[in-house]
C-alpha distance (Angstrom), angle and dihedral (degrees) to the residues before:
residue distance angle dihedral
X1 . . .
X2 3.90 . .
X3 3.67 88.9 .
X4 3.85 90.8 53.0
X5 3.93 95.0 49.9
X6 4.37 84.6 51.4
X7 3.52 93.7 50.3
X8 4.03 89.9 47.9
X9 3.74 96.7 47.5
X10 4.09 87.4 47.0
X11 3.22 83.5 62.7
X12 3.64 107.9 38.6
X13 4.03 82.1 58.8
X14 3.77 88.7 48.5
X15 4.33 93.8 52.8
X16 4.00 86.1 40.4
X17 4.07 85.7 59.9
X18 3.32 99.0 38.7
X19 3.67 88.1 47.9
X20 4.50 93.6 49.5
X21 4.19 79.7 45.0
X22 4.01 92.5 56.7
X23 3.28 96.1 60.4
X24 3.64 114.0 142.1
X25 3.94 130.8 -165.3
X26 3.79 113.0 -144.7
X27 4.10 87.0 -171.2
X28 3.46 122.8 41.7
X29 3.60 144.6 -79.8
X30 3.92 116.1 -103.3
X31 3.63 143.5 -148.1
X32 4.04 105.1 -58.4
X33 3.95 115.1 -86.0
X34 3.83 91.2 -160.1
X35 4.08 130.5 23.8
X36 3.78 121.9 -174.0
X37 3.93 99.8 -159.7
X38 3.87 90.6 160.6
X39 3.86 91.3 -127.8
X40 3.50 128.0 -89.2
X41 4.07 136.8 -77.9
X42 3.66 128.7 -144.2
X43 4.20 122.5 -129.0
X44 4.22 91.5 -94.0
X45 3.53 106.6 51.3
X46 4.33 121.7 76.9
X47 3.82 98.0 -172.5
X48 3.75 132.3 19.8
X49 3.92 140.1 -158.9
X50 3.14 168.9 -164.1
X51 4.02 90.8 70.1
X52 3.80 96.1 -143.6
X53 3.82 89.2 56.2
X54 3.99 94.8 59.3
X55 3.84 97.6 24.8
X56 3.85 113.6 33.3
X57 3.33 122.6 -158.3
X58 4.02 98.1 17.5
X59 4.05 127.0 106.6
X60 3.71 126.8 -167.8
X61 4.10 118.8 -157.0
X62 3.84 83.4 -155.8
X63 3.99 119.0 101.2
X64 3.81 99.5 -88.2
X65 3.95 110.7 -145.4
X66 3.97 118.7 -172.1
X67 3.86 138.7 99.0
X68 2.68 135.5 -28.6
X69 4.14 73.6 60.7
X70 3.96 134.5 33.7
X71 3.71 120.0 -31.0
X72 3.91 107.3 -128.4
X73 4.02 121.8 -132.8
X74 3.92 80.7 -157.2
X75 4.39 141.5 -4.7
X76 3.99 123.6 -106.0
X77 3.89 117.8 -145.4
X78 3.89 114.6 -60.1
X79 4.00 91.3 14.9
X80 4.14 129.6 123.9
X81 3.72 140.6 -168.0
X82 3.50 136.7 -179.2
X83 4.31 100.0 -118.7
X84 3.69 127.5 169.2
X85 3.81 80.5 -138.1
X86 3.64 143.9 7.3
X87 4.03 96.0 -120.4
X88 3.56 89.3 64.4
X89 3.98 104.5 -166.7
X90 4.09 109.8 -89.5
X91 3.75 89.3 22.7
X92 3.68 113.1 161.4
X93 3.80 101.6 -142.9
X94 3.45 113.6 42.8
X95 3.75 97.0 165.8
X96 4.22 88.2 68.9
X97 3.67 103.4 26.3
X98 4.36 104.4 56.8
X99 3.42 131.7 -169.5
X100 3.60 113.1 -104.9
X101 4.05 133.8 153.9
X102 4.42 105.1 -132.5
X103 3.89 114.2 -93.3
X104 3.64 98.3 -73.6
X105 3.55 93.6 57.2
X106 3.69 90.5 -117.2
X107 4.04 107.5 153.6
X108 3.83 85.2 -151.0
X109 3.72 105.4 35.6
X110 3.79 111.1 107.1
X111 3.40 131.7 -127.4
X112 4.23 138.9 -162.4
X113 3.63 101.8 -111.3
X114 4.72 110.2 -166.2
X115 3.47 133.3 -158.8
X116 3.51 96.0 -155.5
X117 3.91 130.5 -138.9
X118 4.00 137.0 -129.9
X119 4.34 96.9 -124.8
X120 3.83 121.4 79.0
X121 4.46 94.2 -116.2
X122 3.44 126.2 145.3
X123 4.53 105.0 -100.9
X124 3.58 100.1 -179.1
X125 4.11 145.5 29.1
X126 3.29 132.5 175.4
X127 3.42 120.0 -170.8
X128 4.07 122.3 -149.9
X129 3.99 123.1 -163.7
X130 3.92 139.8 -160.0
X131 3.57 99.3 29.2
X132 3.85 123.0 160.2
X133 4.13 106.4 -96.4
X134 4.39 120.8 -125.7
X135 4.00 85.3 22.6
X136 3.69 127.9 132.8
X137 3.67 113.7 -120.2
X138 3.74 138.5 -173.9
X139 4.21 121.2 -152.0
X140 3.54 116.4 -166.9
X141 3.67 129.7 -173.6
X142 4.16 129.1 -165.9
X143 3.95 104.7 -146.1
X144 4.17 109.3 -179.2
X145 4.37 107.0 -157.3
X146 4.14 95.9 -129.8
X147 3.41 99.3 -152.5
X148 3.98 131.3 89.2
X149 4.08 110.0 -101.7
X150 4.57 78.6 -125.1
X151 4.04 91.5 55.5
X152 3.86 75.0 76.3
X153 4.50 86.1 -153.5
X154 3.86 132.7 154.0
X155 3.66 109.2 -74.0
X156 3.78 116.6 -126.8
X157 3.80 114.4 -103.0
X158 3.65 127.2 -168.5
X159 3.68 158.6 179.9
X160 3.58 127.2 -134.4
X161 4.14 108.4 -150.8
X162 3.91 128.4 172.8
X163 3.88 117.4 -171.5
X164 3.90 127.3 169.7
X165 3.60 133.3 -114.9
X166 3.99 88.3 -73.0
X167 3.48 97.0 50.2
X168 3.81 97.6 -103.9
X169 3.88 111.5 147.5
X170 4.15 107.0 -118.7
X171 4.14 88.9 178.0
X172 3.86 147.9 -15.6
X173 3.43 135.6 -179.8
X174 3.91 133.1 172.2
X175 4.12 126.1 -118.2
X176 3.46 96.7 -150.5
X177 4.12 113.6 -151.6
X178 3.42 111.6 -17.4
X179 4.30 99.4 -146.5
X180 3.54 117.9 -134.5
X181 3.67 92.0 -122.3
X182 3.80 98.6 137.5
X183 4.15 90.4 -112.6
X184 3.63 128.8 109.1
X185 3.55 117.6 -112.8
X186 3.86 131.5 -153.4
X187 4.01 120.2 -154.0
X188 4.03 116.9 178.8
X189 3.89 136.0 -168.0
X190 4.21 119.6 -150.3
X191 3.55 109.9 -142.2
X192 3.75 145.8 159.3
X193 4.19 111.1 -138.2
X194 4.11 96.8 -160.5
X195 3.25 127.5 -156.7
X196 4.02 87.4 -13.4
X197 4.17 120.8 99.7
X198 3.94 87.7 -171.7
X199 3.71 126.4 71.7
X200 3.67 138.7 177.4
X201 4.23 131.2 -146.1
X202 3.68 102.9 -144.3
X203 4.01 110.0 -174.6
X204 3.46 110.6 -161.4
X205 4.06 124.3 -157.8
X206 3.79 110.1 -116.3
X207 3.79 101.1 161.7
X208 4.16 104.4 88.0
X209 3.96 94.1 -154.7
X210 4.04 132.1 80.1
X211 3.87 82.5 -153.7
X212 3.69 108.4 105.4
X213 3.92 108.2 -28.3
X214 3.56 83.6 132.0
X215 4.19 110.2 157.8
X216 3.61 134.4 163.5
X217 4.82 109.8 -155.2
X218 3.52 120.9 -142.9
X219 3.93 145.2 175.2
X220 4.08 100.5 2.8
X221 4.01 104.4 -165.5
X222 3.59 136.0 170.9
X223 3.81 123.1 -155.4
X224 3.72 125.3 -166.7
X225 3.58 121.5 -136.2
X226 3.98 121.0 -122.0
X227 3.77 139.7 137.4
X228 3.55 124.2 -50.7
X229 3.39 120.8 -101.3
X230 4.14 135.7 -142.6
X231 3.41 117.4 163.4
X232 3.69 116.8 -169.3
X233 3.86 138.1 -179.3
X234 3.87 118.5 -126.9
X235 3.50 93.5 -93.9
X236 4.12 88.7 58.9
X237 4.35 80.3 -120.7
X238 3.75 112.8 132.8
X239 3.59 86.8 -152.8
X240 3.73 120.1 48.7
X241 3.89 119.9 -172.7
X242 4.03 126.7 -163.4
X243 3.74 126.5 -178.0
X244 3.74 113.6 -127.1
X245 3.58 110.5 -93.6
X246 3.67 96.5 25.9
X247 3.75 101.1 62.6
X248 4.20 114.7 134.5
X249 3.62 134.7 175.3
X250 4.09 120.6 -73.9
X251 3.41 134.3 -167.1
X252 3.78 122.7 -105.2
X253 4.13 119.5 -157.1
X254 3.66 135.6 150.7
X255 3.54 133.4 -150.8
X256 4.17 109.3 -130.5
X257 3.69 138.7 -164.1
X258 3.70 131.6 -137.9
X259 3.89 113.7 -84.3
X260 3.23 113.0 100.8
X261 4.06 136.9 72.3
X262 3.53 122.1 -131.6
X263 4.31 87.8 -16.9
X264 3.79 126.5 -151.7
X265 3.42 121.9 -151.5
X266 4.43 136.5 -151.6
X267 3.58 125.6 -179.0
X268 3.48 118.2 -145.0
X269 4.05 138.9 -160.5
X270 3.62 124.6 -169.9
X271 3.48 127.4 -115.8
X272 3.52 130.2 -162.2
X273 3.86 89.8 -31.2
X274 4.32 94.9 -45.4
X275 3.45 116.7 95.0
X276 4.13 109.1 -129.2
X277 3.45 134.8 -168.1
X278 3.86 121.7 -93.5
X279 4.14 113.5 -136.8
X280 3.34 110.9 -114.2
X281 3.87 104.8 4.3
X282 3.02 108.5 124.2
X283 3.70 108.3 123.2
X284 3.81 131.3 81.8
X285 3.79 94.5 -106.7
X286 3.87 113.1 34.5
X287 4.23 127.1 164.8
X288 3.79 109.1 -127.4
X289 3.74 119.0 -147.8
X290 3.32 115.4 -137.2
X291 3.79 119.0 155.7
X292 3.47 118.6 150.7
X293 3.47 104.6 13.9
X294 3.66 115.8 163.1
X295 3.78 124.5 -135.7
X296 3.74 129.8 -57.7
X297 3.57 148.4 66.9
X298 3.89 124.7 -41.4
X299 3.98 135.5 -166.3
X300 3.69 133.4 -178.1
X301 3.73 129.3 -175.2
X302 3.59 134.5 -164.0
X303 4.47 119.0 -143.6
X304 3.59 123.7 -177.8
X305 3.73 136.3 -176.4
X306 3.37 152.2 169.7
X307 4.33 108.0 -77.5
X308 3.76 99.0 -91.9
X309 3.81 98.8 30.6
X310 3.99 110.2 65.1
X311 3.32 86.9 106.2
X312 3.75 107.4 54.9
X313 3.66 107.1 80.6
X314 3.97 97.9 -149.4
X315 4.01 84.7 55.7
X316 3.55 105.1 62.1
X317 3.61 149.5 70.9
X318 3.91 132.7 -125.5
X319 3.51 142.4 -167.6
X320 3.62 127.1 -131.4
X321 3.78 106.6 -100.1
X322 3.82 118.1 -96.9
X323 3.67 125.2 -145.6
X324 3.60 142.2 -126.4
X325 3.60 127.0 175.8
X326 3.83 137.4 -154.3
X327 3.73 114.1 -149.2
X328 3.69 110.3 -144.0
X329 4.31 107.9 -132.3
X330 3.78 113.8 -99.5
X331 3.74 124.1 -83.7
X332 3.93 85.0 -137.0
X333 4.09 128.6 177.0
X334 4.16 128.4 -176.8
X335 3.68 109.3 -163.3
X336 3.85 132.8 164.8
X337 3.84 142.6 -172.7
X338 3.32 105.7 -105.9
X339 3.61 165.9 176.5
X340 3.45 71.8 71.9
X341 3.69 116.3 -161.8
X342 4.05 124.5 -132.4
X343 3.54 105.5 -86.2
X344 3.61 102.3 17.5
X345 3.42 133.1 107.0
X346 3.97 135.4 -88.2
X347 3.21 127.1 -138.2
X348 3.99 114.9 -160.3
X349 3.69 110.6 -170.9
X350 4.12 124.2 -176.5
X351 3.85 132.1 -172.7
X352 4.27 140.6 -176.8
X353 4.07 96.8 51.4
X354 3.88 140.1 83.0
X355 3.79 89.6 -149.0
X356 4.22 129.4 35.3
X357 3.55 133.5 -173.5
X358 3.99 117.9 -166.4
X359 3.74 137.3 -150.1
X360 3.44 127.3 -175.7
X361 4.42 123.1 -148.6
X362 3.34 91.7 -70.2
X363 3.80 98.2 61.1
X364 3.56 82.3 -120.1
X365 4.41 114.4 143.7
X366 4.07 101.5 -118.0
X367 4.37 106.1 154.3
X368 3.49 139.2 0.5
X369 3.88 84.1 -164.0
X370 4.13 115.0 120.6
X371 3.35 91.3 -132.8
X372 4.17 112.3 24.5
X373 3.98 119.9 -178.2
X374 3.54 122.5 -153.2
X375 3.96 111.2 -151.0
X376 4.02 120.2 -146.9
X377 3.56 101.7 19.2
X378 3.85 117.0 -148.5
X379 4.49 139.9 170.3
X380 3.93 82.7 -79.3
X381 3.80 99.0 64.1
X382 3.80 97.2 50.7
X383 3.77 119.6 112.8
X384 3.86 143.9 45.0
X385 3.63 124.1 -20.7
X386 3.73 120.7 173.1
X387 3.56 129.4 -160.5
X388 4.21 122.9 -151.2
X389 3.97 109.0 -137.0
X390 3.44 120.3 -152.8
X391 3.98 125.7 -161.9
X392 3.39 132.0 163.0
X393 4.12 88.2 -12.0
X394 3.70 91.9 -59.0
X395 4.15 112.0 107.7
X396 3.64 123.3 -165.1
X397 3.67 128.9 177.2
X398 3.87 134.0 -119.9
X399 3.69 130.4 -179.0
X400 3.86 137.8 -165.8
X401 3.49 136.8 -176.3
X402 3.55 125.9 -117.1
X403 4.15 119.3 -152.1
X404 3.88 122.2 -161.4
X405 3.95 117.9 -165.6
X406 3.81 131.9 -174.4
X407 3.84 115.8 -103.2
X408 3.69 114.9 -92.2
X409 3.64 126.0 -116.2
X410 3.96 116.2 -145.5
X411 3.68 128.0 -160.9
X412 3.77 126.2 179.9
X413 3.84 130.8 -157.0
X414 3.76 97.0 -124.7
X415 3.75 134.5 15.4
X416 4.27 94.7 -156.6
X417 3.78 137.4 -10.6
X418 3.71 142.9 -177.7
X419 3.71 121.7 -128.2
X420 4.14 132.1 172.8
X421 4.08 113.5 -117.7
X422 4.10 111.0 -85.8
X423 3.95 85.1 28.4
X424 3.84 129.5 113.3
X425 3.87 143.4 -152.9
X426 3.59 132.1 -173.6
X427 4.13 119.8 -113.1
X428 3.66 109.6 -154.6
X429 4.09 127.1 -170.8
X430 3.75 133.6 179.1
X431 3.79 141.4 -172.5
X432 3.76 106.6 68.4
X433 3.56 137.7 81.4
X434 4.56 91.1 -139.3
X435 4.17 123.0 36.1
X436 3.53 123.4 -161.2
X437 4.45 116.8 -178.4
X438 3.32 123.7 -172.2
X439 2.77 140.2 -141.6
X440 3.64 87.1 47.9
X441 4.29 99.7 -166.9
X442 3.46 108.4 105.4
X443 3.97 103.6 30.9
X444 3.60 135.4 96.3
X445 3.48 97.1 -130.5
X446 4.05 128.1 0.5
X447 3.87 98.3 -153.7
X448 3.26 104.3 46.3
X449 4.10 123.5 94.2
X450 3.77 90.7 -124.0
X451 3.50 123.3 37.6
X452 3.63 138.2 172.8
X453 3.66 109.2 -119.8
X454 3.51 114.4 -163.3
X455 4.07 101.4 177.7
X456 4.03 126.9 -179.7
X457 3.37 97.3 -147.9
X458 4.13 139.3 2.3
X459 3.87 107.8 -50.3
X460 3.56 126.5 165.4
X461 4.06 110.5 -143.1
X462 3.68 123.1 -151.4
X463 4.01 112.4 -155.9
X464 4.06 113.4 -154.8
X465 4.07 104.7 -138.9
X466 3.33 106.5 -160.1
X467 3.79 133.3 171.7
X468 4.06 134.4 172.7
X469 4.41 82.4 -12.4
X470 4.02 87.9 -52.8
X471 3.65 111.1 133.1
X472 3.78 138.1 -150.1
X473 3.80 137.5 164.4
X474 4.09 128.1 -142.6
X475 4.45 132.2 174.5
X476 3.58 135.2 -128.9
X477 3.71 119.0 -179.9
X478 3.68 119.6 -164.4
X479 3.99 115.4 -167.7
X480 3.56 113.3 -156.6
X481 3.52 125.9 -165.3
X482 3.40 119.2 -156.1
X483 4.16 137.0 -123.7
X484 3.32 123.4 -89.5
X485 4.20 102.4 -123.2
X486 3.56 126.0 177.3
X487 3.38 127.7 -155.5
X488 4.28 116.7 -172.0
X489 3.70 92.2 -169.5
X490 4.13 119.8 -115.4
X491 3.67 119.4 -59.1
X492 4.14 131.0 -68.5
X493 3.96 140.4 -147.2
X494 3.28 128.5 -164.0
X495 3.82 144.3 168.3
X496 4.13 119.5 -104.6
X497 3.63 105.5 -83.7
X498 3.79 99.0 25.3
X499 3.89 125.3 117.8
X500 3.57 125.7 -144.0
X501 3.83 129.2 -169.1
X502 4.38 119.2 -126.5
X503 3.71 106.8 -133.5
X504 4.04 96.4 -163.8
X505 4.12 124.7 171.6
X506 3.39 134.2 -159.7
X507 3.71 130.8 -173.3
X508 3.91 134.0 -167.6
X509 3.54 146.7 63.6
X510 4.23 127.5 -43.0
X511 4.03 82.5 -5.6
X512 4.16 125.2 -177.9
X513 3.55 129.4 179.7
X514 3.90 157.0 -163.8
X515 3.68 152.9 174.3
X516 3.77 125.8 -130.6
X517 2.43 138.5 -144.7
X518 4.01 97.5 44.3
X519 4.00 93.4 -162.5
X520 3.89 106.1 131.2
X521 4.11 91.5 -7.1
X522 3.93 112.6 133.0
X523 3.77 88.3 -149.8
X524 3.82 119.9 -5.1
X525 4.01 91.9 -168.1
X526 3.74 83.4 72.3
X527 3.97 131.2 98.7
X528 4.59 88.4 -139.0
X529 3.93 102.6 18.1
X530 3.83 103.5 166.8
X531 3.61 119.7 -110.1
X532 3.73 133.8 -148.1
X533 3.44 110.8 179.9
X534 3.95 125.5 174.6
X535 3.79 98.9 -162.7
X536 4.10 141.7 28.6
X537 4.23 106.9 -58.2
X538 3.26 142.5 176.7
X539 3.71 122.6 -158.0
X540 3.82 125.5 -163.3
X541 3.87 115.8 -147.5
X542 4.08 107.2 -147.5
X543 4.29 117.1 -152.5
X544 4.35 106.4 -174.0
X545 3.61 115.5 -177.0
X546 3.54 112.0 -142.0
X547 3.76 91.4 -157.8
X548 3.57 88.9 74.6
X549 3.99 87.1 -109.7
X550 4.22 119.7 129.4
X551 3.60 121.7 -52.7
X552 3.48 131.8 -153.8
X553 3.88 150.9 -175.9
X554 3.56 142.8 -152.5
X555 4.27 137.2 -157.9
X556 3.72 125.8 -142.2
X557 3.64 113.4 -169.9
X558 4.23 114.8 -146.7
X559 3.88 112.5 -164.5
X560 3.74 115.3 -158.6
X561 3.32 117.4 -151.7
X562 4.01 124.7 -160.9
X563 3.74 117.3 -99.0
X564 3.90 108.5 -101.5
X565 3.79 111.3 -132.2
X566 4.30 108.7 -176.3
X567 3.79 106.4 -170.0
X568 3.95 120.2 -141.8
X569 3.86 97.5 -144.1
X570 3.84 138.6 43.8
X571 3.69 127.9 166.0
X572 4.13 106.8 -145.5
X573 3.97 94.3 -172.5
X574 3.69 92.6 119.0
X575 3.91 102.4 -116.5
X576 3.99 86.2 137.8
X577 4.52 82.3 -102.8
X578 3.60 122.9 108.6
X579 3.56 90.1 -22.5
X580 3.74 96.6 160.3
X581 3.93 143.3 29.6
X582 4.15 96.6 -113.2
X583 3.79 126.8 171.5
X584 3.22 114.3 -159.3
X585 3.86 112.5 -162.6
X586 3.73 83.0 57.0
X587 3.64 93.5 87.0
X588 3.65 88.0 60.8
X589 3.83 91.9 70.6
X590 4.23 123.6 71.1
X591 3.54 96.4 -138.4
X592 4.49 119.1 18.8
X593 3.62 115.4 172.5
X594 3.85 115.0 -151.0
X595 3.78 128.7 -175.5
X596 3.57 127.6 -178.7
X597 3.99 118.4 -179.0
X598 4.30 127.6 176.0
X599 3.79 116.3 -115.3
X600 3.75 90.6 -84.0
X601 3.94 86.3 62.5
X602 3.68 93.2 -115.4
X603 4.01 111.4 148.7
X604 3.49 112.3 -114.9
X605 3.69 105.9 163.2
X606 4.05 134.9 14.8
X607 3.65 129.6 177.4
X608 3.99 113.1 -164.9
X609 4.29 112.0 174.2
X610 3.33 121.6 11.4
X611 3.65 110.2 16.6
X612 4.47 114.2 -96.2
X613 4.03 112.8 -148.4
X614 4.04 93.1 -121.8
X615 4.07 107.6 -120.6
X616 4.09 97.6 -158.2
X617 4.06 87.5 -103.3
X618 3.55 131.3 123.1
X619 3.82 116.7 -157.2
X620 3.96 89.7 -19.8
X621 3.58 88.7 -47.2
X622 4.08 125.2 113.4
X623 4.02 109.2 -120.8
X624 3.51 109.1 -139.2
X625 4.32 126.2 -107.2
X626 3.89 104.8 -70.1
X627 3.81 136.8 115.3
X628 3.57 118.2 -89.3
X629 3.95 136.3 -170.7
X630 3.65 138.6 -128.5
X631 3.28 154.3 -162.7
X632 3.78 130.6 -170.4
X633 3.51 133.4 -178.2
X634 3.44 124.0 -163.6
X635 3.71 111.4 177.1
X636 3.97 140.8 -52.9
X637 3.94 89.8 -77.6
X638 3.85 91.0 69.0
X639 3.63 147.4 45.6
X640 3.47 125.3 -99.0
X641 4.07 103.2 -101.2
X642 3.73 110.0 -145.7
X643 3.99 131.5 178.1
X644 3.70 147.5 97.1
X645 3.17 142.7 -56.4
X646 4.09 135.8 -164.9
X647 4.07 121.9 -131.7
X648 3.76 105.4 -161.5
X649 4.16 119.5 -177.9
């Protein structure tokens, strides 16, 4: 009989779970009340701690390892951390513990990373407060398997249990293998908590081996269940748009599901990121007024609740926000081309809009181009056109004004002249009301109808008539003819009896030339007649333009220097004949330098200045018969003669 009565409360325990795991929501599950993310990490840190810092309000009965305390390389059986992810860096087994970023991807969001152990206990709670009472909830839980699916170890197997305050189980439910697959996986539990507003996770061991069982936890949530929710705008859009300026009111309604008893309801809008309350909407279907509204974005949300509970934020449902939108108006701008001459072309131009439509002074549709041209422009075309620019469905006009002129007719005072270098002439053009010539080097002023131009050589000058943005193009050439310049070349010395050749130039236009004057000239007509003078001379190199422009001259001054004669022999013995070694031309220079030394090299005679006859003597003294050598510099014109000479007695 006792054996009976255990067998039958067994399995009144069993039904009671099965019945807290069946149950269903005939609504919908909302927006979670509660998320466990276990905190988040920074990009220096591997492991983290204490638990209730990063992860309030959950416990683990595993040995917790993190600071303050050693940092790990890798977890015994029944330990935890707090990791960013499993392949922690220097980790010793890489084949069970992988590298993987927590369930959101984050590569700084932390995870709960377990060593799992071989008895069925109860590793990890977390507890969750101020929750509505008698609702339906959902918990969900994202476990990741850490190992590699080729370390071939036990997968981690679970069971998801929620009990109240008092311990009494509300709901449990079993995983099954988690695969090591490297993917998070979610698992969930439907229950109903009571009369209680706290609730505790309890996950319970089920795999009965330390070897593999290795699991990181992440994002815990609970979701309450309610009615479904649709809002809608009057025109059944989930997106209304207005155009600035021509907003209006709208209609706001939702379409609900059963859930609730004896529901209230509170439309919401949101305001600078919070959402507030709206006065006075508090029915399902409510007219919103909204003249006037400048541009931007704006969403409205409908909550609902049991009477009594609107208020309590874990008791409630809520629609996803809907969306209406205020186009701002158009920054719009209609330009064109012109003054636009007859039979030219227009070019329309518009800006602000994705989409234009264009019509042209007669009202009349012509392009919904955003730039149109109009080819061979005439009387008929002139006027306003105005284009309607569309953006974002908001339209907005513009307008601009198009101008046609008459061609213009230029004239000019001159169609070529001639002018001498350094001379001027005045260009003259009519027919416009704006002159442009080019090129502009030579003239006094380049947008003016009448310049001076004041070229250097032959250039052709095109004027730009121009006159309400009509265009036309007219030629000047001025010829000029250049100066006659002469140029005798710098100035020559030579010795008595030498010839030298004249290399003149001249430049410029219709040019002659001569030399003058002619005395010992081969040919004076010539540019480099040879010249043989036998004294000082200056000649004068003449350049006449026969264009009637400038002429000009230019000297070149020929010194002639007397030939220099060094005998080899003087006889210093005082019979009044060839007493002394004399050079002549010497005297013809300011400042000679003579040096005469024996065959040993000694000095035995200088002359520095005016040039000294040299008397055979050294210091007073007569030098005996001998040969002796010299040099003798005269100045930077010549070379530096050297040689002998003999001293006979």
């Amino acid at each position: 009989m006792h054996r009976l009565i255990k067998a039958l409360f067994f399995l009144c325990i069993l039904l009671f779970a099965n019945f807290l795991n069946a149950q269903v929501c005939t609504g919908t599950f909302g927006a979670p009340l509660i998320n466990q993310t276990f905190g988040q990490g920074n990009s220096r840190d591997n492991w983290y701690g204490p638990l209730a810092q990063y992860a309030p309000g959950a416990s683990t009965f595993t040995t917790f390892l993190g600071p303050p305390g050693p940092n790990p390389l890798a977890l015994a059986a029944n330990q935890s951390g707090l990791v960013k992810t499993p392949g922690t860096p220097g980790n010793p087994f890489p084949l069970y513990w992988q590298p993987h970023a927590d369930h959101t991807g984050n590569e700084n969001g932390l995870m709960l990373l377990i060593d799992g152990v071989a008895t069925q206990t109860v590793f990890f709670e977390q507890r969750m407060d101020n929750l509505c009472p008698n609702t339906t909830l959902r918990l969900s839980i994202w476990v990741l398997n850490a190992n590699s699916p080729t370390a071939n170890a036990q997968n981690p197997n679970m069971i998801l249990q929620i009990v109240d305050p008092d311990n009494n189980l509300l709901g449990s439910k079993e995983t099954g293998n988690v695969p090591a697959d490297r993917t998070w996986h979610q698992y969930y539990i439907d229950f109903t908590n009571g009369t209680s507003s706290t609730i505790t996770l309890q996950l319970v061991n089920h795999t009965l081996t330390n070897s593999g069982n290795d699991f990181a936890l992440d994002d815990i949530t609970v979701q309450a269940c309610g009615p479904g929710i649709i809002p809608f705008f009057n025109t059944n859009d989930p997106l209304l748009n207005m155009c600035e300026g021509n907003t209006s009111n709208f209609t706001l309604n939702a379409n609900i599901s059963a859930g609730y008893v004896n529901p209230v309801y509170q439309w919401q809008e949101k305001t600078a990121g919070v959402w507030t309350d709206i006065s006075g909407k508090t029915t399902k279907e409510v007219s919103i007024d909204f003249l006037n509204r400048t541009a931007g974005t704006y969403q409205y949300r409908l909550i609902t609740a049991i009477d009594g509970n609107l208020d309590k934020v874990n008791c409630r449902a809520v629609s996803d926000p809907i969306t209406l939108t205020v186009n701002p108006i158009p920054v719009v701008k209609a330009e064109n081309s012109g003054p636009v001459c007859i039979g030219n072309t227009i070019y329309l131009s518009a800006s602000g809009g994705t989409s234009y439509s264009w019509t042209d002074p007669n009202g009349q549709f012509f392009s919904s181009d955003q730039n149109p041209i109009i080819l061979n422009a005439t009387k008929a075309h002139e006027g306003t056109y105005t284009v309607q620019v569309t953006a974002n469905g908001c339209t907005y006009p513009a307008t601009t004004n198009v101008q046609i002129h008459d061609p213009v007719i230029a004239t000019t005072n001159i169609q070529t002249a001639t002018i001498c270098e350094g001379k001027s002439v005045q260009l003259e053009a009519s027919g416009g009301l704006t002159y442009l010539w080019q090129p502009s080097k030579g003239l006094s002023d380049a947008r003016i109808s009448n310049p001076i131009a004041s070229p250097t050589e032959t250039t052709t000058y095109t004027v730009q008539i121009s006159n309400y943005g009509c265009n036309t193009y007219s030629q000047i050439t001025i010829n000029v003819n250049k100066n006659a310049t002469a140029d005798a070349g710098a100035d020559q010395k030579i010795l008595t009896g030498q010839s030298i050749n004249l290399n003149g130039k001249v430049s410029g236009d219709n040019v002659t030339y001569y030399w003058s004057p002619s005395d010992y000239l081969d040919d004076p007509t010539k540019l480099n007649p040879v010249a043989k003078p036998t004294e000082d001379i200056t000649y004068t190199l003449h350049a006449i333009s026969n264009s009637g422009c400038t002429t000009t001259s230019d000297d070149i001054f020929i010194q002639v220097y007397p030939e220099v004669l060094i005998p080899n022999t003087f006889t210093p013995n005082g019979d009044g004949v060839n007493d002394t070694w004399n050079i002549p031309a010497a005297a013809s220079f300011p400042k000679p330098m003579v040096k005469i030394t024996n065959r040993y090299g000694q000095l035995v005679y200088q002359s520095t200045g005016t040039f000294k006859p040299w008397d055979g003597k050294m210091n007073g003294k007569d030098l005996p018969p001998a040969v002796y050598y010299y040099t003798i510099y005269l100045n930077e014109d010549f070379k530096t003669y050297s040689g002998w000479v003999m001293l006979m007695r």
